[in-house]
BAKERO-66861 format. One record per residue: residue number from 1; residue in three letters; x, z, y of N, C-alpha, C in turn. Coordinates in pm, 1 decimal, always signed. Atoms other than C-alpha are relative to their C-alpha. Layout:
N
<k=NUM; r=ALA; nX=X; nZ=Z; nY=Y; caX=X; caZ=Z; caY=Y; cX=X; cZ=Z; cY=Y>;
...
***
This chain:
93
<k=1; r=UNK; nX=-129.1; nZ=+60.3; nY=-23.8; caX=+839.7; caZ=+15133.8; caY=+10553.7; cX=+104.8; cZ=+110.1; cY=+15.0>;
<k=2; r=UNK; nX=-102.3; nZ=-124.4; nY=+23.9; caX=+1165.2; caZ=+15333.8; caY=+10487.3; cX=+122.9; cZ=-72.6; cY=+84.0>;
<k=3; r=UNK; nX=-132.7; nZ=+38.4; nY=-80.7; caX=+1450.0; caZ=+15325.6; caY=+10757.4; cX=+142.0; cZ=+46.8; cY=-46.1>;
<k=4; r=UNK; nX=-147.7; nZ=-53.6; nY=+26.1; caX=+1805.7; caZ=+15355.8; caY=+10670.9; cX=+83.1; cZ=+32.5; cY=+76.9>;
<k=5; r=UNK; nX=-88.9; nZ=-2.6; nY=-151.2; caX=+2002.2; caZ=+15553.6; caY=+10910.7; cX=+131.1; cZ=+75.8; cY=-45.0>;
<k=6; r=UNK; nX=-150.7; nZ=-26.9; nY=+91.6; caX=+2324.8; caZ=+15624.3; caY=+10650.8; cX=+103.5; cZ=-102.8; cY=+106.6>;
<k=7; r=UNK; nX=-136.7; nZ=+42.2; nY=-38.7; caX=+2670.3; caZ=+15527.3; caY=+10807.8; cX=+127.2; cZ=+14.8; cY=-82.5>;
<k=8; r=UNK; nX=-105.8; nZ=-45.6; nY=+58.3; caX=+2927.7; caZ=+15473.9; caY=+10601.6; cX=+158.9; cZ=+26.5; cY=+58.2>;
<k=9; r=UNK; nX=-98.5; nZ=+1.4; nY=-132.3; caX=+3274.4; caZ=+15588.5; caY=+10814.4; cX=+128.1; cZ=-40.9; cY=-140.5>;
<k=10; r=UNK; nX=-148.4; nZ=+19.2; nY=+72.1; caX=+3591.0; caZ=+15428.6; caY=+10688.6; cX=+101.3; cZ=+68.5; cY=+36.2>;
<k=11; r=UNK; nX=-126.2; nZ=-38.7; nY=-58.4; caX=+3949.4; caZ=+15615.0; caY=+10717.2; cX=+105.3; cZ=-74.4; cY=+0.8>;
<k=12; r=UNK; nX=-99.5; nZ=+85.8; nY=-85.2; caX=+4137.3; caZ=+15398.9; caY=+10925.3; cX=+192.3; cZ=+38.6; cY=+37.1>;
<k=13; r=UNK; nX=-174.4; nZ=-33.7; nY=-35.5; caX=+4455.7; caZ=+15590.5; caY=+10940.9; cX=+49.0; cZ=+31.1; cY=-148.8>;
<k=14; r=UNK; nX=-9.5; nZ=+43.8; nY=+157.1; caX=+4468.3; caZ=+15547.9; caY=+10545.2; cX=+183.9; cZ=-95.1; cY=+54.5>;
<k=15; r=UNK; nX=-129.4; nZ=+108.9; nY=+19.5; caX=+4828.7; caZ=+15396.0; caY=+10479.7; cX=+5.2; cZ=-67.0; cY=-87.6>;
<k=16; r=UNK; nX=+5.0; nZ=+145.8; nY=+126.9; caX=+4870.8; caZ=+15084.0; caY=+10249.9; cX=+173.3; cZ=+57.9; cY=-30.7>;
<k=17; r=UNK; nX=-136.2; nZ=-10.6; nY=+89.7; caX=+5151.3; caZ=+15177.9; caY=+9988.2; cX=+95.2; cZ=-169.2; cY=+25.2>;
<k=18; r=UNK; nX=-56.8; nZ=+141.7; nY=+25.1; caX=+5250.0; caZ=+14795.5; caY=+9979.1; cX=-49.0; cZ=-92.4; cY=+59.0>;
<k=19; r=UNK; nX=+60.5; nZ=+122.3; nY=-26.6; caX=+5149.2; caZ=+14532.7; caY=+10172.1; cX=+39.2; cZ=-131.6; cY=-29.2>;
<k=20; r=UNK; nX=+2.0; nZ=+146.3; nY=+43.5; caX=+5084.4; caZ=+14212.1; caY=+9997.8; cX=-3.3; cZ=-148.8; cY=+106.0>;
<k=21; r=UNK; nX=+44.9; nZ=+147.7; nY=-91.6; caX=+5130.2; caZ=+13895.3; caY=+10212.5; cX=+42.0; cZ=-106.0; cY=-66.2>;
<k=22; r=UNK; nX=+6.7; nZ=+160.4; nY=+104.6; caX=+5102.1; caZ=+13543.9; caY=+10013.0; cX=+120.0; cZ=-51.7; cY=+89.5>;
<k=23; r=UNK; nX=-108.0; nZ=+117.7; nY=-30.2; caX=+5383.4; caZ=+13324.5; caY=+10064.8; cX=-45.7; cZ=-164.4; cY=+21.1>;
<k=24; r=UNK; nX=+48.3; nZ=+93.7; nY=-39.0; caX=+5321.1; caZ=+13067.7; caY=+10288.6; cX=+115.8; cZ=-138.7; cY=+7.7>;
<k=25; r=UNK; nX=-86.7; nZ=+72.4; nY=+17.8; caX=+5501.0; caZ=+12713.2; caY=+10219.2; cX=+22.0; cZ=-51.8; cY=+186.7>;
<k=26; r=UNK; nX=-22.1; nZ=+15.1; nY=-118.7; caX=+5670.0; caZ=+12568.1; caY=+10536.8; cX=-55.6; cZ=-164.1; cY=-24.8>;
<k=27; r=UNK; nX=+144.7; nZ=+110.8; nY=-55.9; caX=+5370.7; caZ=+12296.2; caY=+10672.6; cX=+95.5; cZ=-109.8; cY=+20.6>;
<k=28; r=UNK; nX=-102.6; nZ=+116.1; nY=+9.5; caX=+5715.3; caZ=+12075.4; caY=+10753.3; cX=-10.3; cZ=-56.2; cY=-85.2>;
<k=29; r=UNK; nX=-89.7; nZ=+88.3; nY=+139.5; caX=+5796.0; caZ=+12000.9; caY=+10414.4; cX=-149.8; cZ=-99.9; cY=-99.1>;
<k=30; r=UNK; nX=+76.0; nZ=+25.8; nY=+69.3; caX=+5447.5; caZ=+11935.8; caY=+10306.2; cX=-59.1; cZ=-146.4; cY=+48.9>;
<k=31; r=UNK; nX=+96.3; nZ=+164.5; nY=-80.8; caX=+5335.1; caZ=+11565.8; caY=+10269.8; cX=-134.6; cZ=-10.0; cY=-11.1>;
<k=32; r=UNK; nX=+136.8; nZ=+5.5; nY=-9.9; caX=+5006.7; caZ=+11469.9; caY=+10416.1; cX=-15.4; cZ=-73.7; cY=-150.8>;
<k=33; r=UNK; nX=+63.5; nZ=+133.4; nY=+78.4; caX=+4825.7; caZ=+11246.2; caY=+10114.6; cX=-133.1; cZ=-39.7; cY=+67.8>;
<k=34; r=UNK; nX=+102.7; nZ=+106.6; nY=-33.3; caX=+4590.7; caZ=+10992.5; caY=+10179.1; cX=-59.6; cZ=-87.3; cY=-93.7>;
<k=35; r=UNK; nX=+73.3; nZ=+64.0; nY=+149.1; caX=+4406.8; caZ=+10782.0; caY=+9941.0; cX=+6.6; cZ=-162.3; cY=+30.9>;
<k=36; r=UNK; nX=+7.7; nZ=+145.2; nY=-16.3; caX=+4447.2; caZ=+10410.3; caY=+9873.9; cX=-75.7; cZ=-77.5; cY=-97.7>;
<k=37; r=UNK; nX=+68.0; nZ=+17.0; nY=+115.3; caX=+4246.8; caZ=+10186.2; caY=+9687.2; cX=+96.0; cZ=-197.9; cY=-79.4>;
<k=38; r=UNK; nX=-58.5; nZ=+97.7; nY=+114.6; caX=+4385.7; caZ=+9940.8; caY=+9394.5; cX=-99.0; cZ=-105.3; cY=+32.7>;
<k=39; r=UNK; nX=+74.2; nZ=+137.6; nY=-35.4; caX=+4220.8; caZ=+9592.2; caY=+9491.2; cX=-8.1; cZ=-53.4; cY=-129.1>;
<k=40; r=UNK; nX=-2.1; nZ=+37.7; nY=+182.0; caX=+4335.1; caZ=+9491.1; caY=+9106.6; cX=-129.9; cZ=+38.9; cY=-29.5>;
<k=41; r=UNK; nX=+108.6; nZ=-62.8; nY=+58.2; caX=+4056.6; caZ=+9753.0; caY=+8998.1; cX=-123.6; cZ=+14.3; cY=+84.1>;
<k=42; r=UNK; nX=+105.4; nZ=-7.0; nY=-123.0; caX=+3810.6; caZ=+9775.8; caY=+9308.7; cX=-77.2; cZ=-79.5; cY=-69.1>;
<k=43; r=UNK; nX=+98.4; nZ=+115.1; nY=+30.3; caX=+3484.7; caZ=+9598.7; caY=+9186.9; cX=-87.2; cZ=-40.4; cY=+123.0>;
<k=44; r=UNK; nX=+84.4; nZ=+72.9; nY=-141.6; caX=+3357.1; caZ=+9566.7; caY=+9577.2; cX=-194.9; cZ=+59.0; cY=+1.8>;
<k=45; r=UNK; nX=+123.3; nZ=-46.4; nY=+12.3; caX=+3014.9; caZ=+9802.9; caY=+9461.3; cX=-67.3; cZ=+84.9; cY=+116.0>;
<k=46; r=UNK; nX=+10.4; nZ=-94.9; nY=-116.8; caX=+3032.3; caZ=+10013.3; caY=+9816.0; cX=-27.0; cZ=+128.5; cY=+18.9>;
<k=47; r=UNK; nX=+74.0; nZ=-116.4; nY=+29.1; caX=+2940.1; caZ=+10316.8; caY=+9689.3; cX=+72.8; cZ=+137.9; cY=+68.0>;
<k=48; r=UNK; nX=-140.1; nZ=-60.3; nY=-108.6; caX=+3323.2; caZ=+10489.1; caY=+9869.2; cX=-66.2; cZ=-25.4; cY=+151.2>;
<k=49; r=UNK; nX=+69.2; nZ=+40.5; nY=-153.0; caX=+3152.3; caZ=+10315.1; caY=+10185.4; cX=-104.1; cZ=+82.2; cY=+4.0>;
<k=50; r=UNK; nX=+138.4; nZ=-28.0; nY=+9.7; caX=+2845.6; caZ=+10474.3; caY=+10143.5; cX=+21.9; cZ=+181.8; cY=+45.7>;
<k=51; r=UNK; nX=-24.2; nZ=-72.7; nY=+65.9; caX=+2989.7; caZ=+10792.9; caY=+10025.2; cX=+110.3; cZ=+104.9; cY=+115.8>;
<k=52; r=UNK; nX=-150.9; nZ=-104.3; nY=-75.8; caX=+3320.2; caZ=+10885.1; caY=+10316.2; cX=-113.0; cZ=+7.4; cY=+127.9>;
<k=53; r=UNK; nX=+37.6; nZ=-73.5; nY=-80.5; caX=+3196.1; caZ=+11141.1; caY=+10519.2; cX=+48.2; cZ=-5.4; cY=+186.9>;
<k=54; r=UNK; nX=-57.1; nZ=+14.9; nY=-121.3; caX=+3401.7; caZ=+11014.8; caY=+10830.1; cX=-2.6; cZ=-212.3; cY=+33.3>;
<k=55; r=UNK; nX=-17.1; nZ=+137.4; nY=+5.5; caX=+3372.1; caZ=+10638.4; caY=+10789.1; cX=+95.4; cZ=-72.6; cY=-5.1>;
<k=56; r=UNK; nX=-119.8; nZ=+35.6; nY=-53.9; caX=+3728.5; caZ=+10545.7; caY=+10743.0; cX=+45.3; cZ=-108.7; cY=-170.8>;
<k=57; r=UNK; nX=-4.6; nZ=+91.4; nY=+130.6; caX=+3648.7; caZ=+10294.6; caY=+10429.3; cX=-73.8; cZ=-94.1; cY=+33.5>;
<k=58; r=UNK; nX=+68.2; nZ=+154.8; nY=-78.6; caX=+3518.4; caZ=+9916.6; caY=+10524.5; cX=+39.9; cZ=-78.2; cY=-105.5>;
<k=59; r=UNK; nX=-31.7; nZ=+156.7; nY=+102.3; caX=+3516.7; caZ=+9598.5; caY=+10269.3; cX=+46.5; cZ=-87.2; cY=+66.5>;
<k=60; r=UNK; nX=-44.9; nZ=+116.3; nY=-31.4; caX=+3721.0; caZ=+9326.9; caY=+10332.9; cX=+27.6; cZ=-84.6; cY=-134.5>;
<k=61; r=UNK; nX=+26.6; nZ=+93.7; nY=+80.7; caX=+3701.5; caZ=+9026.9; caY=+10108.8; cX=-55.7; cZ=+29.3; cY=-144.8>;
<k=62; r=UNK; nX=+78.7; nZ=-87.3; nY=+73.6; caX=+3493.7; caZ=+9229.9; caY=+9894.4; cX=+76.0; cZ=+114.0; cY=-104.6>;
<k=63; r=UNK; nX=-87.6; nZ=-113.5; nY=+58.7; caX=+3761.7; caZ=+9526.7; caY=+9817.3; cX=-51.1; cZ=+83.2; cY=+120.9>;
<k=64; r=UNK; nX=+7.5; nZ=-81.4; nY=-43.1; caX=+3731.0; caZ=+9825.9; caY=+9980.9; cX=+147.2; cZ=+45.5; cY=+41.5>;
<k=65; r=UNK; nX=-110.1; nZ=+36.2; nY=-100.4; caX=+3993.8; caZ=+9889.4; caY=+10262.1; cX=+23.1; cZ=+197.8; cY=+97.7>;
<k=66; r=UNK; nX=-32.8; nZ=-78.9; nY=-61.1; caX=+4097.1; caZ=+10264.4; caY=+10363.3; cX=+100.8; cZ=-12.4; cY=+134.8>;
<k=67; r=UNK; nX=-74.9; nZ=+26.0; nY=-96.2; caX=+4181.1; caZ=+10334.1; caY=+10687.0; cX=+70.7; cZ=+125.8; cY=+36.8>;
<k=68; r=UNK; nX=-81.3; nZ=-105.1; nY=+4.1; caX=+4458.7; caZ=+10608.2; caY=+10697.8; cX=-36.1; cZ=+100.8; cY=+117.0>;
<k=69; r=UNK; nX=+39.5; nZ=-111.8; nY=-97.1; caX=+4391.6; caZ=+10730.6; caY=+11053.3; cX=-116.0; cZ=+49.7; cY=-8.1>;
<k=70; r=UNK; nX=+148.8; nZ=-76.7; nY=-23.1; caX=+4015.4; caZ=+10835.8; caY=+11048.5; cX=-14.6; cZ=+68.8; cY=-189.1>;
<k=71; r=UNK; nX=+5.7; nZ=-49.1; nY=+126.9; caX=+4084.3; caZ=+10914.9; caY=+10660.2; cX=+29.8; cZ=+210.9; cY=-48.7>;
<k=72; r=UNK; nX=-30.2; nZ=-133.1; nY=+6.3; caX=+4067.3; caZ=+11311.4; caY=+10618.8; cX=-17.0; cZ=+83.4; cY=-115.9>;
<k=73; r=UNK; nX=-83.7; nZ=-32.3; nY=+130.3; caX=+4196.8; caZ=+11330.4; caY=+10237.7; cX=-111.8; cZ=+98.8; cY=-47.5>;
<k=74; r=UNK; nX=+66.8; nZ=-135.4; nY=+70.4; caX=+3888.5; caZ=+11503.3; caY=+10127.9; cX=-38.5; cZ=-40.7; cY=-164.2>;
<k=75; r=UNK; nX=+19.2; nZ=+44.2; nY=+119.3; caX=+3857.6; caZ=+11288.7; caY=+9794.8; cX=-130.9; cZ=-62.4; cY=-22.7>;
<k=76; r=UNK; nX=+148.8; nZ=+50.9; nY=+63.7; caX=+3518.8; caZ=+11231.3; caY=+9792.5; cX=-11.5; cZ=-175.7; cY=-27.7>;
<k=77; r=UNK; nX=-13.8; nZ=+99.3; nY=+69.3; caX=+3600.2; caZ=+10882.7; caY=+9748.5; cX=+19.4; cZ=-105.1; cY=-149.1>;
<k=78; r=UNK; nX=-91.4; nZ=+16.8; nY=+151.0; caX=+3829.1; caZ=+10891.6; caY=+9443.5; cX=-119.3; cZ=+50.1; cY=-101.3>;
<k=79; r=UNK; nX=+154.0; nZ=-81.0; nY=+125.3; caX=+3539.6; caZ=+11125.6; caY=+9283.9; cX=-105.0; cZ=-100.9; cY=-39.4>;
<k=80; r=UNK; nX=+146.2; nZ=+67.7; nY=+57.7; caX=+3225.2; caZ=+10859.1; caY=+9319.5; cX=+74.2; cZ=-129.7; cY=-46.3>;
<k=81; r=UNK; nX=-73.1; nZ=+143.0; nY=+53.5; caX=+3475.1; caZ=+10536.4; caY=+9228.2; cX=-45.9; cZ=-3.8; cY=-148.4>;
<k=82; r=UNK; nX=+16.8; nZ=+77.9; nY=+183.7; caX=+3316.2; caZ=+10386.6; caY=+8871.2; cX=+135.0; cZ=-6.9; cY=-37.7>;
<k=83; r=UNK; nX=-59.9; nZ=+83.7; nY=+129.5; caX=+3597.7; caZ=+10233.1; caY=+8781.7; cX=+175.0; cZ=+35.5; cY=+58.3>;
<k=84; r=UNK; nX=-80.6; nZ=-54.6; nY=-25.8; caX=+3850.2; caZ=+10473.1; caY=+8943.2; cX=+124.2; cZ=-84.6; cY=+99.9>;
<k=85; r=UNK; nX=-57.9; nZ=+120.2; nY=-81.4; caX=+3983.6; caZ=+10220.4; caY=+9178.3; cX=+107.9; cZ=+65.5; cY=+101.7>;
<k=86; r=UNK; nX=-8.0; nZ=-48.2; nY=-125.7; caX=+4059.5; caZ=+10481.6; caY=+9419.2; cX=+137.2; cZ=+151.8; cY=-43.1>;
<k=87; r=UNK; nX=-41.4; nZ=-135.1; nY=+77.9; caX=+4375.6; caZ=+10754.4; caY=+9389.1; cX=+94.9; cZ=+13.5; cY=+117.2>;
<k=88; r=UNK; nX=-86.0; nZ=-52.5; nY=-78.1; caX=+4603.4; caZ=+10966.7; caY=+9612.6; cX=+141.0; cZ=-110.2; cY=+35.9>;
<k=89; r=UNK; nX=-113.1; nZ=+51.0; nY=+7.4; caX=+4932.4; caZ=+10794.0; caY=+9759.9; cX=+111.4; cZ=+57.2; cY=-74.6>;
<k=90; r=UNK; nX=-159.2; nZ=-98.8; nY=+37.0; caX=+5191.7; caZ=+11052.9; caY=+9642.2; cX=-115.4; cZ=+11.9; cY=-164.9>;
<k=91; r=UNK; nX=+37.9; nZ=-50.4; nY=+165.6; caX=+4972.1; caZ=+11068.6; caY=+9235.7; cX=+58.6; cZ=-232.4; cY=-49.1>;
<k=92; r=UNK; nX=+8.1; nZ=+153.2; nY=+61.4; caX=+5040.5; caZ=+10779.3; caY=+8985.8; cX=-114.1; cZ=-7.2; cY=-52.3>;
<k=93; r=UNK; nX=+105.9; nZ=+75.1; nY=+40.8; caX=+4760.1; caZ=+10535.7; caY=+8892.0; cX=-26.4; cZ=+61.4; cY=-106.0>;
***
């Protein structure tokens, strides 16, 4: 068995020519989305129920019924929907 007792030392008092910092949008302006589902197109198969990771999707009269507060916009809904039933508030159908 072979031990490795190398250290590599970084130089920390190195100066950065330029520092890059990403431009961050202001979190105000940005609208939450949430996902709603088209009852027109919904075929009532449960598979969104099955599927949201927080439980914030329930059938009522055999549509599928998002519920905005426990809803945490991760899509995975819109993704397993057959028949695409399912799409952002702020996107068009």
């Amino acid at each position: 068995m072979v031990a490795i007792n190398e250290i590599e030392i970084v130089d920390s008092s190195a100066t950065i020519e330029e520092e890059i910092v990403p431009e961050v949008k202001d979190s105000s302006t940005v609208e939450p989305s949430s996902y709603v589902v088209d009852a027109e197109v919904c075929i009532g198969c449960n598979i969104c129920v099955r599927k949201c990771p927080v439980g914030a999707i329930t059938m009522k009269d055999g549509k599928a019924i998002i519920d905005s507060t426990k809803c945490i916009s991760c899509g995975i809904c819109a993704d397993v929907c057959p028949v695409k039933a399912i799409h952002k508030t702020n996107d068009e159908k």
